[in-house]
C-alpha atoms as one frame of an Amber mdcrd trajectory, in Angstrom:
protein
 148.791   4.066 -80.917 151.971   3.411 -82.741 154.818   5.907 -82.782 153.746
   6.998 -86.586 150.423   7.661 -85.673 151.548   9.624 -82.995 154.583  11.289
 -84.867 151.381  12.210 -87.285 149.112  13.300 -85.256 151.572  15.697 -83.151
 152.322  17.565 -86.542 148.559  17.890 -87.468 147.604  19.481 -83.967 150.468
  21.446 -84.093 149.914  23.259 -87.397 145.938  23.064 -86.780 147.091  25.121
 -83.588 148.849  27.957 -85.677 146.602  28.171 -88.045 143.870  28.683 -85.407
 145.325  31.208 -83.851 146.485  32.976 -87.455 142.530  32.688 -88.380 141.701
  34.480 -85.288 144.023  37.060 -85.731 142.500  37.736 -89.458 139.377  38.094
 -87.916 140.169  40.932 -85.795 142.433  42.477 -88.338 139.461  42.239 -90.791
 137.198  43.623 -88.790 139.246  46.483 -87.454 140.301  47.531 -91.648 136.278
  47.519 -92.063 135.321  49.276 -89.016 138.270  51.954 -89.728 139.071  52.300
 -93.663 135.946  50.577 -94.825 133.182  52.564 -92.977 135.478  55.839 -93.493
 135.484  55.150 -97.700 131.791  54.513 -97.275 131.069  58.075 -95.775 133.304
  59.650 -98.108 135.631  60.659 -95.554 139.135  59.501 -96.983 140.933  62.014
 -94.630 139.666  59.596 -91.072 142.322  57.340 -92.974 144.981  59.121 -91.497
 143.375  58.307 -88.275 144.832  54.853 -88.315 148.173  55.831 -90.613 149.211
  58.764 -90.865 150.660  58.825 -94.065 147.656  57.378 -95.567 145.289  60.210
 -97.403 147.714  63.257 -98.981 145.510  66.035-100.684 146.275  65.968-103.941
 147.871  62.574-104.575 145.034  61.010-106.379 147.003  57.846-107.660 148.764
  57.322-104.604 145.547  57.386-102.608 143.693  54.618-105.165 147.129  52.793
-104.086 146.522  52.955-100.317 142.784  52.570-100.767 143.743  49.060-103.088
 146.174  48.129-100.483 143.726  48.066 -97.748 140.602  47.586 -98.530 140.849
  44.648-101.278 142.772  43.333 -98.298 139.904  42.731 -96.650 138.359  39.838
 -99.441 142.073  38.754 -99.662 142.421  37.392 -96.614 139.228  35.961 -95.959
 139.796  34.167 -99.444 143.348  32.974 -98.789 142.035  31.391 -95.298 139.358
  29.616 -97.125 141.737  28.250 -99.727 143.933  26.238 -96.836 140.737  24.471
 -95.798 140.489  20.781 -96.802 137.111  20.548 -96.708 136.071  23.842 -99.098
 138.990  22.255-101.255 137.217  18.944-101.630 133.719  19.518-101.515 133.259
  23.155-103.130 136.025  22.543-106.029 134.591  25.006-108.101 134.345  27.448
-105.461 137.823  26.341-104.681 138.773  27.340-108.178 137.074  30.499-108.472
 138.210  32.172-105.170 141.920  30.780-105.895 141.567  33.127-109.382 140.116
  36.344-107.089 142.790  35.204-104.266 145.379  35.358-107.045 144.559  39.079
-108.869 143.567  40.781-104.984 147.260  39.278-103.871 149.158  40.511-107.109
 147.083  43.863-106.889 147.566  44.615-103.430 151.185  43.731-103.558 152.131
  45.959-106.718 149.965  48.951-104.983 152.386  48.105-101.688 155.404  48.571
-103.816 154.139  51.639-104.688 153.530  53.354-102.220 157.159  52.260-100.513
 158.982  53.666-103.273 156.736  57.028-103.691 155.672  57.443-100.306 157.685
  55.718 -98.042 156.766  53.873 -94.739 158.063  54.011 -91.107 161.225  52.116
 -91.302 164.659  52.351 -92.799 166.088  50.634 -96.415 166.336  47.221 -94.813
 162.701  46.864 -93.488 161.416  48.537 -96.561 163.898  45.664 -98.797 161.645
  43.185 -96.777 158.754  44.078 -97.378 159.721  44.488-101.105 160.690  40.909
-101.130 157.797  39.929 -99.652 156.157  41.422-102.550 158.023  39.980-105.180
 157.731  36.801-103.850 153.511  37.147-103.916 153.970  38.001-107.765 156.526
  34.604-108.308 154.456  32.571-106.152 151.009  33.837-107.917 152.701  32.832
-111.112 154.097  29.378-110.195 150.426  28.440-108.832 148.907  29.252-111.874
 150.981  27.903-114.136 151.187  24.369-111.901 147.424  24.412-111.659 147.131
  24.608-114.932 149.230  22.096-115.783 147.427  19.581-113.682 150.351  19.246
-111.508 148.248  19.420-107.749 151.286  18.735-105.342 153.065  21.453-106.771
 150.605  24.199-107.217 149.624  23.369-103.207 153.195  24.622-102.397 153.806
  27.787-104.070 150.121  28.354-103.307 151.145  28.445 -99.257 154.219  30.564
-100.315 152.126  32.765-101.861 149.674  33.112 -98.720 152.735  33.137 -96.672
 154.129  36.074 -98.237 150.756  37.650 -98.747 150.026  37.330 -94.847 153.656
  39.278 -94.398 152.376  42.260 -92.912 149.885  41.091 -90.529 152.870  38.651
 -89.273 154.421  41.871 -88.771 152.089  43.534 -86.453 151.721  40.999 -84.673
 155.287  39.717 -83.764 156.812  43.293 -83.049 153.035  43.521 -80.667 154.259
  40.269 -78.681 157.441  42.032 -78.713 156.569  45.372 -76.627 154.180  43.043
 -75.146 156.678  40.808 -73.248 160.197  43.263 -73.283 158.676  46.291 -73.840
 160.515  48.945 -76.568 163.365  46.961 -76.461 165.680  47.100 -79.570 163.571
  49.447 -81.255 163.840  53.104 -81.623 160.902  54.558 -81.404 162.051  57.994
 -82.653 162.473  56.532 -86.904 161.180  52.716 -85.967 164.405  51.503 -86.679
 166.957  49.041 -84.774 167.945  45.343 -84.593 164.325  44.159 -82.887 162.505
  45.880 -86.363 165.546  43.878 -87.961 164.572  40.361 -86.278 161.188  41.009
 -86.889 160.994  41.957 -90.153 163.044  38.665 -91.248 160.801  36.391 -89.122
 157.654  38.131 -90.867 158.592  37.832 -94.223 161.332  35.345 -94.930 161.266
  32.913 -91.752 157.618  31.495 -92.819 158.912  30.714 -95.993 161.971  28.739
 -94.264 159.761  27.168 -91.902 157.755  25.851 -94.730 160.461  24.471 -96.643
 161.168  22.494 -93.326 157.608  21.508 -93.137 157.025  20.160 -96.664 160.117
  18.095 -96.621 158.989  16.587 -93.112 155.335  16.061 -94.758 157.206  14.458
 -97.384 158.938  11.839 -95.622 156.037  11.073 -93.103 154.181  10.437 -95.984
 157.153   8.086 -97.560 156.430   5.131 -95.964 159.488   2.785 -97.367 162.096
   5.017 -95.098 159.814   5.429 -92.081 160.971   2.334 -90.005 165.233   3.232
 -91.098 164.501   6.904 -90.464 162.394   6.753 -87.594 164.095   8.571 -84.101
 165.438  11.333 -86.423 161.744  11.891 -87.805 160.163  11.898 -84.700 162.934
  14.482 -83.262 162.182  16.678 -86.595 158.534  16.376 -86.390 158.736  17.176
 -82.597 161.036  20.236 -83.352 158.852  21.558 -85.930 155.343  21.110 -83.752
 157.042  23.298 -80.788 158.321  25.845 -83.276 154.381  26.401 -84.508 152.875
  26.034 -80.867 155.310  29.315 -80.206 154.758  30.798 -83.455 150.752  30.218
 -82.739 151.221  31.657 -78.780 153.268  34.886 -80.370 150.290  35.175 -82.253
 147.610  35.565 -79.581 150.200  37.540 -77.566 150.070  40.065 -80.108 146.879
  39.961 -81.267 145.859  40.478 -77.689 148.865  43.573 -77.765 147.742  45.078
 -81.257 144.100  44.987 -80.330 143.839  47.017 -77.127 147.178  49.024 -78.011
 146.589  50.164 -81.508 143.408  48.923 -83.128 140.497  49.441 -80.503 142.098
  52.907 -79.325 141.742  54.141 -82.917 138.440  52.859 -83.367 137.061  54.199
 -80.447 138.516  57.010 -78.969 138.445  60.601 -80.570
């Protein structure tokens, strides 16, 4: 096997790795928002909400409970919709499928985003300015990126609408990065950094930044790497400092994948499953 092919194949297991353990991590998330808010709009009992947030059913606040309601449950197509729009093979076998779910991926993101905004600036959320400016970004940047998609797919132009189509899942994924990153967190060093009184101090900081901005740096990385593995003409003059980039890159997603798990195995049996479950 030839150092390319190996250089190659390092970065494919790698990122197949992350988005593995991302995937698995929907899964549970999906079926813990359909087990709690789901089953609880079905029985028309929108007060069990605040069972799982507490800020999210007021009496009263009609719009800002279609808002929550938005947020959450059209969550639960979005992500299953975004996952399926990564996938090579729905992409080249099902293209109108491919098309069709992008559309519905495109209005759920946009719609659950704006309803997020929402209910940040008339509700507010645990948190101080800076982790609610975050998530703000991350909002804006699902609008941008839903826009740039669109317009690139339409103009035929594939390569491009690919990339703001990751940013967009990227940013759309922002919360669930979230959860699970400050759940590896107590996880491994406990309530370090964070005080637990307002949820406020430098470890919400760090994580909020590595949820919502950090993916989209890491991607930049990515896609210019992609880019010059694919340029064969500069592989041979370029070679050692590819291979040190690509190896770089492939142990920043194996830990970015392993936080993952950690916290999906933290978030499960220390937040979701207890509120499930218990009375």
């Amino acid at each position: 096997m030839s150092d390319v092919t190996k250089v190659r194949k390092t970065l494919t297991l790698s990122t197949q790795f992350w988005l593995i353990s991302l995937i698995a991590a929907q899964i549970v998330f999906v079926l813990y928002l359909i087990l709690g808010y789901g089953l609880s709009t079905v029985e028309n009992q929108l007060e069990a909400w605040n069972k799982f947030n507490d800020t999210a059913f007021k009496d009263g606040d009609t719009l800002g409970n279609l808002a929550y309601g938005m947020h959450v449950l059209l969550a639960i197509v979005m992500i299953v919709g975004g996952t399926l729009q990564l996938l090579p093979q729905i992409r080249q076998r099902f293209i109108v499928f491919h098309k069709f779910n992008g559309r519905v991926f495109v209005v759920l993101a946009c719609t659950i985003s704006l309803a997020g905004m929402y209910l940040i600036t008339s509700r507010g959320t645990v948190g101080d300015l800076f982790m609610h400016s975050m998530t703000f970004f991350s909002g804006l940047v699902v609008l941008l990126a839903s826009f740039l998609a669109v317009k690139a797919a339409r103009s035929r132009n594939i390569k491009l609408h690919s990339e703001w189509a990751i940013r967009l899942f990227l940013a759309a994924n922002g919360v669930l990065f979230f959860r699970l990153i400050i759940f590896a967190w107590f996880m491994v060093f406990g309530a370090l950094g964070v005080n637990t009184d307002d949820f406020t101090g430098p470890t919400v900081y760090a994580v909020s930044v590595s949820a919502y901005l950090l993916p989209l740096v890491i991607f930049e990385w990515y896609r210019r790497l992609h880019r010059q593995l694919s340029d064969t003409s500069k592989l041979t003059s370029v070679q050692s400092n590819i291979m040190l980039k690509t190896y770089a890159i492939s142990i920043c997603l194996i830990l970015i994948g392993m936080i993952f798990l950690i916290g999906l195995f933290g978030i499960t049996l220390g937040s979701w499953y207890p509120s499930l479950f218990t009375a």
